[in-house]
C-alpha positions in Angstrom: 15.5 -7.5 -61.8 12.5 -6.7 -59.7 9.1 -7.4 -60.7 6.4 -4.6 -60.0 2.7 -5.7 -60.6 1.0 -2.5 -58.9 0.7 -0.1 -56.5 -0.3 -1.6 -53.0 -3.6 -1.1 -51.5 -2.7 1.3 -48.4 -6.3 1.7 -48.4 -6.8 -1.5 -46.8 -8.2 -1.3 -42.8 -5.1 -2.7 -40.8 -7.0 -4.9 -38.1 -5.7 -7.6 -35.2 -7.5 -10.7 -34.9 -6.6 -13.5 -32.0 -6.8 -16.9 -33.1 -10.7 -17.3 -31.0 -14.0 -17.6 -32.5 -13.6 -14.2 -34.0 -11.1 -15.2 -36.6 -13.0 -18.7 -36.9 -16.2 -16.4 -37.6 -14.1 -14.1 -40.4 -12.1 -16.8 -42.2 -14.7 -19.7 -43.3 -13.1 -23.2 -43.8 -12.5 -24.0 -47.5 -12.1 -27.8 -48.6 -10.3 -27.5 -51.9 -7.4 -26.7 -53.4 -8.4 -24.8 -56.4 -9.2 -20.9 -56.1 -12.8 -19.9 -56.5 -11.1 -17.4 -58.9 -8.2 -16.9 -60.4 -6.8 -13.5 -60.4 -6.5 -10.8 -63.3 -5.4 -7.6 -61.1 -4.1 -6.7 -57.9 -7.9 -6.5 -56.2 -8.6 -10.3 -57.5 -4.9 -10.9 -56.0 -5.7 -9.7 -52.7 -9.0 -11.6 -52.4 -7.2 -15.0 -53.4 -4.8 -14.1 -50.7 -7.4 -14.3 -48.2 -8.5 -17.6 -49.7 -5.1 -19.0 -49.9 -4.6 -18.3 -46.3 -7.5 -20.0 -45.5 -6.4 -22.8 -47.7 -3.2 -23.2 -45.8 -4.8 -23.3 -42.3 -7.2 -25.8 -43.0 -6.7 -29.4 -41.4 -3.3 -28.6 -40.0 -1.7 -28.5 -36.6 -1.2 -24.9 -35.6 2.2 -24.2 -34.9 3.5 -21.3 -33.2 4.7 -19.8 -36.4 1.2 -19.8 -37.8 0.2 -18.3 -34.1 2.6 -15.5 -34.8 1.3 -14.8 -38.6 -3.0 -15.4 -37.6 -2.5 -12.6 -34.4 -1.7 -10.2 -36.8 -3.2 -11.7 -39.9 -5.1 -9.1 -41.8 -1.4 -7.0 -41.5 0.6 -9.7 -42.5 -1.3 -10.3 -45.3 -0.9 -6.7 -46.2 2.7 -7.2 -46.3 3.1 -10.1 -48.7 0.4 -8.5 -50.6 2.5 -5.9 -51.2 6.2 -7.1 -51.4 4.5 -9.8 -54.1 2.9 -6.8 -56.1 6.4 -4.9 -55.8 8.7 -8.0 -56.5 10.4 -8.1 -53.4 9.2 -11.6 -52.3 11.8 -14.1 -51.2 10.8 -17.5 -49.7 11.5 -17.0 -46.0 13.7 -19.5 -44.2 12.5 -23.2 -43.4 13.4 -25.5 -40.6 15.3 -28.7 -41.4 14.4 -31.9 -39.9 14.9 -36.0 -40.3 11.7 -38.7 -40.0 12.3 -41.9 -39.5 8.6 -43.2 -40.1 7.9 -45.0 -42.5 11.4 -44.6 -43.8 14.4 -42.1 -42.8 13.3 -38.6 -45.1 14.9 -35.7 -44.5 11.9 -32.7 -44.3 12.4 -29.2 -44.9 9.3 -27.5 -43.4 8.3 -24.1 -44.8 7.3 -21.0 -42.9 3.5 -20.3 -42.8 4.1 -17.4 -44.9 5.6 -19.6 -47.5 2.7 -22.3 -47.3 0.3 -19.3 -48.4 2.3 -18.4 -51.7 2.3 -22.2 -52.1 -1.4 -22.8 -51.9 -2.0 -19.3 -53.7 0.5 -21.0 -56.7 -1.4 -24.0 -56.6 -4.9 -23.2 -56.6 -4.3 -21.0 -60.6 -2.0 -23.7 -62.0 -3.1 -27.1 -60.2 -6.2 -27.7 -61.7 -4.8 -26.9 -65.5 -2.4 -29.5 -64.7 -4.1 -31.9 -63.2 -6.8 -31.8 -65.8 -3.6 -33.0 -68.1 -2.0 -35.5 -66.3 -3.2 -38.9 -67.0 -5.6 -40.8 -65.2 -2.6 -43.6 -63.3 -1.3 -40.5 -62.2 -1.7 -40.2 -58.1 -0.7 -38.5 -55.1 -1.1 -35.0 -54.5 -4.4 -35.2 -56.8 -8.0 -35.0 -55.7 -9.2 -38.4 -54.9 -6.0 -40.2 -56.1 -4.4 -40.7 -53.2 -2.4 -44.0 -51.8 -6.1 -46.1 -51.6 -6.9 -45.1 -55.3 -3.7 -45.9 -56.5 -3.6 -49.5 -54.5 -7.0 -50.1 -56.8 -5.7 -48.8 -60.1 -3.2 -51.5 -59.9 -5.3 -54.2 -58.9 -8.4 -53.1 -61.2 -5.0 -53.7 -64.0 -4.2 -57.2 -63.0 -7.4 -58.0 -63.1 -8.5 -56.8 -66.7 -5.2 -57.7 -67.8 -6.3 -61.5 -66.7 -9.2 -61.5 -68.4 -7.6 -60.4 -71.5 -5.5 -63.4 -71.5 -8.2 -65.7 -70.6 -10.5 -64.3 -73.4 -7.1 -65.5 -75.6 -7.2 -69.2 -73.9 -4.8 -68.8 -71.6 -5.0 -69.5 -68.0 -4.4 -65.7 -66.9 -1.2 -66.9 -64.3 1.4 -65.8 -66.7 0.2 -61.8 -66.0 3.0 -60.2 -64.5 3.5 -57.1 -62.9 6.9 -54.5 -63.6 7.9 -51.9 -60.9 10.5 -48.9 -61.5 11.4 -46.8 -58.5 13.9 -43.5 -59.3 16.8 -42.5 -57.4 16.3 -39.9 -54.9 14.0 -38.7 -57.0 13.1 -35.0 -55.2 17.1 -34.4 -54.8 17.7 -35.5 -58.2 15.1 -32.9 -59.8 16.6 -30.1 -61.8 15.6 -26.9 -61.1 16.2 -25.3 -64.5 14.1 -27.9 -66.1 11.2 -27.8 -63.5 11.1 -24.1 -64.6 11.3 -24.7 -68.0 8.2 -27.9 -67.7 6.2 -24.5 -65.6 7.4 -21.7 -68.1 5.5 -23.9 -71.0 2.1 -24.6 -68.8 2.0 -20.9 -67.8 2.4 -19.9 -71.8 -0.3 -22.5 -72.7 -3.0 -21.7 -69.9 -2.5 -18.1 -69.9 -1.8 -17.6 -73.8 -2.4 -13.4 -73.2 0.7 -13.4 -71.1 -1.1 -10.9 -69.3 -1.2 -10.0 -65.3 -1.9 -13.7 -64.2 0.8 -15.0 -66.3 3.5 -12.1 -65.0 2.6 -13.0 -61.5 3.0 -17.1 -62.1 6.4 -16.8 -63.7 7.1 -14.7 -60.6 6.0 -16.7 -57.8 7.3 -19.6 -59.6 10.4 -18.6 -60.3 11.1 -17.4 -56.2 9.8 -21.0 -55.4 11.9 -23.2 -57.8 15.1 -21.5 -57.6 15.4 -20.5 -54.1 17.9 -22.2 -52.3 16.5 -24.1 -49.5 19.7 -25.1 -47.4 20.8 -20.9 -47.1 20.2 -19.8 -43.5 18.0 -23.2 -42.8 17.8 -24.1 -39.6 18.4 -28.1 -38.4 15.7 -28.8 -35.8 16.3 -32.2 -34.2 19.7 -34.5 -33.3 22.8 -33.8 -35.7 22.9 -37.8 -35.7 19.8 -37.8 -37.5 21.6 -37.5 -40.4 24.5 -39.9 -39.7 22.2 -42.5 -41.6 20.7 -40.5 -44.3 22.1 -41.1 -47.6 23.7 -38.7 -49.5 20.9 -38.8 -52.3 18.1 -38.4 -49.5 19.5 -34.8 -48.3 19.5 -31.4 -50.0 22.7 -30.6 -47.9 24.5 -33.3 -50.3 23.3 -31.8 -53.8 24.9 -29.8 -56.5 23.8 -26.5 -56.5 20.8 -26.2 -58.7 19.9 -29.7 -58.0 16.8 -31.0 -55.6 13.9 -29.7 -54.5 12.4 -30.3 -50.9 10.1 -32.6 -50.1 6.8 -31.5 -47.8 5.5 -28.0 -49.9 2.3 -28.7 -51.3 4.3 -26.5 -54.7 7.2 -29.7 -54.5 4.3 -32.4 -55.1 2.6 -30.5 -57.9 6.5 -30.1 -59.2 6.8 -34.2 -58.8 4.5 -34.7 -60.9 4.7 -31.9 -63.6 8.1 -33.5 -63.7 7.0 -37.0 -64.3 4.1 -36.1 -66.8 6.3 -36.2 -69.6 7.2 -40.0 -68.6 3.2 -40.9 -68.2 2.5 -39.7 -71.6 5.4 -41.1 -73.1 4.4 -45.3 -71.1 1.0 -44.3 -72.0 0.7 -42.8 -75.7 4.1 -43.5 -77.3 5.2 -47.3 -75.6 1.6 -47.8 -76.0 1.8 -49.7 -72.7 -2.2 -50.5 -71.4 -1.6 -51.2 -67.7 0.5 -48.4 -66.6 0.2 -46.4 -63.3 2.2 -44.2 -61.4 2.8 -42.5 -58.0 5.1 -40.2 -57.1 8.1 -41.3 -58.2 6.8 -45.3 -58.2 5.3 -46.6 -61.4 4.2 -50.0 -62.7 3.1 -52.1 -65.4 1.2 -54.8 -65.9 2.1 -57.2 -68.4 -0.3 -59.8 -70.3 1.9 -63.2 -71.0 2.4 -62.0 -75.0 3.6 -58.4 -74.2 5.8 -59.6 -71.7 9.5 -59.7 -73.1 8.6 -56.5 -75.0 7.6 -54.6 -72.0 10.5 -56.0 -69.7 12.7 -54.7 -72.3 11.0 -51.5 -72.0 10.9 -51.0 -68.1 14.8 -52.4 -68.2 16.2 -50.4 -71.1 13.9 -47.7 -72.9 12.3 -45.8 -69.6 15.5 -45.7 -68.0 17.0 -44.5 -70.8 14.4 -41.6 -71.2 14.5 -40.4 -67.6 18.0 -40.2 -67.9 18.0 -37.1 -70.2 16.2 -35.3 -67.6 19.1 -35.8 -65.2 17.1 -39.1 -63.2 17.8 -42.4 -63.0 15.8 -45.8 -61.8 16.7 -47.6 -59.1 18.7 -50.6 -60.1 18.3 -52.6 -57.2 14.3 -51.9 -57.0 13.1 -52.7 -60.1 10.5 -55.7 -59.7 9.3 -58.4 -62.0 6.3 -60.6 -60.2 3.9 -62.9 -61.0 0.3 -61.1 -60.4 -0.9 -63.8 -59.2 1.3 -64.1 -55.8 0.4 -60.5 -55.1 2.3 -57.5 -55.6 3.8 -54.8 -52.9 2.2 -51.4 -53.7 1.6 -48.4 -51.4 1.7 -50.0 -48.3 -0.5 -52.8 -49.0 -0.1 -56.6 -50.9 -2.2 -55.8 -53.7 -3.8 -59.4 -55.6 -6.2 -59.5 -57.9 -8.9 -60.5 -55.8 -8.2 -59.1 -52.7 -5.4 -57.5 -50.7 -3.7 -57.1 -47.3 -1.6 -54.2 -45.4 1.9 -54.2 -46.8 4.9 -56.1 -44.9 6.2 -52.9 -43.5 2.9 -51.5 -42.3 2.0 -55.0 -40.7 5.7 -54.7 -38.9 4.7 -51.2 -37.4 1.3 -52.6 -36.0 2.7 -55.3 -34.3 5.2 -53.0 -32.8 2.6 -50.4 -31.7 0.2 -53.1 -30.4 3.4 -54.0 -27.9 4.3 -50.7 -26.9 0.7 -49.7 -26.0 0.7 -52.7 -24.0 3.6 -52.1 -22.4 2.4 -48.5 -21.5 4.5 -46.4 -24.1 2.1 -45.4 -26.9 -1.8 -44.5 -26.3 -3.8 -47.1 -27.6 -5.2 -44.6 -30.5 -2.0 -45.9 -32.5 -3.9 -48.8 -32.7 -7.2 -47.7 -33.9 -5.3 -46.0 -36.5 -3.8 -49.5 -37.8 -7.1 -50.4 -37.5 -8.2 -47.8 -39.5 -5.6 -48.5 -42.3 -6.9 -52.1 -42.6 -10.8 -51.6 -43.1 -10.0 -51.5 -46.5 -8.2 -53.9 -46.7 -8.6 -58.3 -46.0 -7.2 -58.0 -42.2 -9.5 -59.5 -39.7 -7.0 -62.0 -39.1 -4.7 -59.6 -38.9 -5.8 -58.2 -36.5 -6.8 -61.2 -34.4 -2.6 -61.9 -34.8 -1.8 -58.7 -33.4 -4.5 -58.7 -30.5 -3.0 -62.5 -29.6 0.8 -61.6 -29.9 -0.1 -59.1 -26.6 -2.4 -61.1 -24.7 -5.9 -59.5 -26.2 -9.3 -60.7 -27.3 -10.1 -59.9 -30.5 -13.7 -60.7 -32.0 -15.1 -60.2 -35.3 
């Protein structure tokens, strides 16, 4: 059934503007992610169009396909204006690729088209949602990203061993719980993603009136498009030789997995996984609880410890499991807070903490092959960009040493 929310505005000017300083000089930068306005009618629709597209632009590598879309961007906005008014928008067709940095992920990279629907999505539903998610929830999230999320853990231990302290104990028997699930974006059901949006849209836009109609819309395209039709595989076959089977879309049910790289996907991770932090949070009535992506902790004093192992072994698996995920069973960790715990690419301790035995790995291999003349040595300004917040002056010194460098500090 097609969805028609208005006539289309054929009164627009139809103009051509070159990615130069003229289009720099139309289309301001923006630096958030949240519309100025959300829209109530096809004019408001159009202006957040414009701000969408600016959204998407912003901070990113231009790649030909946003070349193609900017020389002609006042017309090609005039399009998906109109075939979103007149419900015939269908997400376009997205390239296919495999990283292998930090780990192998396979990547499913969206049109620049798409990306603007995404952000246009995103800035009228992220901020309702965000403004409900919990605190311990991060990624994708102003100001929560992987450096807030290393410090919501440690700021835990901490208080939690002070709490046992205040009780006369020494504070060592803290420990710290970690859950990881399954291929967690191929795992996500699509039906019940729309369901989790269907009941935000009703309860932030209670009128069910134009904004409403077009959400449900958009969303519905987004979450029930089928990403592997008429993809395209950029890169070696081989690539995904090593890719297990619940890493890649290609090896899902249909109906099952959403990609991972649309700014719409990490808002989707999370919507997903609010029910979870709620539930750890206001029903478990766990304390020291955080969460990101699809990683989540807890920090247990030395008295709540059997009950909360019992809940991180038996009870949250057995809640995720009714929406179709499962945790890891071979990554679920139980450590001592005290000997430092591995979170988001760093050791985290309660005092202090150092870059992550995987990160520290890739230094020492950049550091090598700039000296050996196959990387440019801004790899390793990067690393050292990574540690300044971090204890890593001798680190550093390690990795200078291992190459035959001075290092001073």
């Amino acid at each position: 059934m097609r969805v028609v929310l208005g006539r289309s505005r054929k009164s627009n000017v139809i103009m051509t503007i070159r990615r130069e300083p003229e289009i720099e000089s139309v289309l301001e930068k923006v630096s958030r992610n949240a519309l100025s306005k959300i829209p109530k009618n096809n004019d408001e629709l159009w202006e957040a169009l414009i701000e969408s597209f600016k959204m998407a632009r912003r901070g990113k590598l231009a790649t030909a396909d946003e070349f193609k879309f900017e020389a002609r961007w006042m017309e090609n906005l005039e399009i998906l204006f109109e075939d979103i008014i007149s419900g015939r928008y269908r997400p376009s067709r997205s390239k296919a690729f495999v990283t292998h940095v930090p780990v192998d992920r396979e990547i499913f990279a969206a049109p620049f088209r798409d990306r603007i629907v995404h952000h246009l999505i995103y800035g009228v539903c992220g901020l309702w949602w965000d403004r409900r998610f919990i605190c311990n929830s991060f990624s994708c999230r102003d100001n929560k990203g992987t450096k807030v999320g290393a410090e919501a853990l440690q700021h835990c231990m901490r208080a939690a061993i002070e709490a046992d302290k205040r009780d006369g104990l020494s504070g060592k028997g803290v420990r710290v719980l970690k859950g990881d699930l399954t291929g967690y974006f191929m795992s996500l059901r699509r039906n019940i993603l729309f369901e989790k949006v269907s009941w935000g849209l009703r309860e932030q836009f209670s009128d069910r009136g134009y904004t409403y109609k077009l959400m449900a819309y958009l969303w519905k395209e987004v979450i029930f498009d089928d990403p592997i039709e008429g993809v395209r595989r950029v890169g070696k076959k081989s690539d995904w030789d090593d890719l297990p089977s619940s890493k890649s879309l290609f090896c899902q049910p249909p109906g099952q997995g959403i990609v991972i790289g649309n700014l719409t996907s990490q808002l989707l991770s999370n919507i997903m996984l609010d029910a979870l932090d709620r539930h750890a949070v206001y029903d478990l009535k766990i304390k020291y609880y955080g969460r990101y992506v699809d990683d989540f902790f807890v920090v247990a004093r030395e008295r709540e410890y059997k009950r909360l192992k019992y809940v991180m072994r038996e009870e949250i698996p057995g809640f995720v499991k009714e929406y179709g995920l499962t945790v890891h069973p071979k990554k679920q960790y139980d450590q001592k807070a005290i000997r430092g715990v591995p979170f988001l690419g760093k050791k985290v301790y309660a005092t202090h903490m150092t870059l992550g035995r995987r990160v520290v790995a890739h230094y020492f291999q950049a550091a090598r092959e700039v000296a050996e003349g196959r990387r440019d040595d801004v790899s390793i300004t990067a690393f050292m960009g990574i540690g300044k917040h971090v204890s890593s002056e001798r680190l550093n010194q390690r990795v200078f040493e291992s190459v035959g460098w001075e290092y001073k500090f």
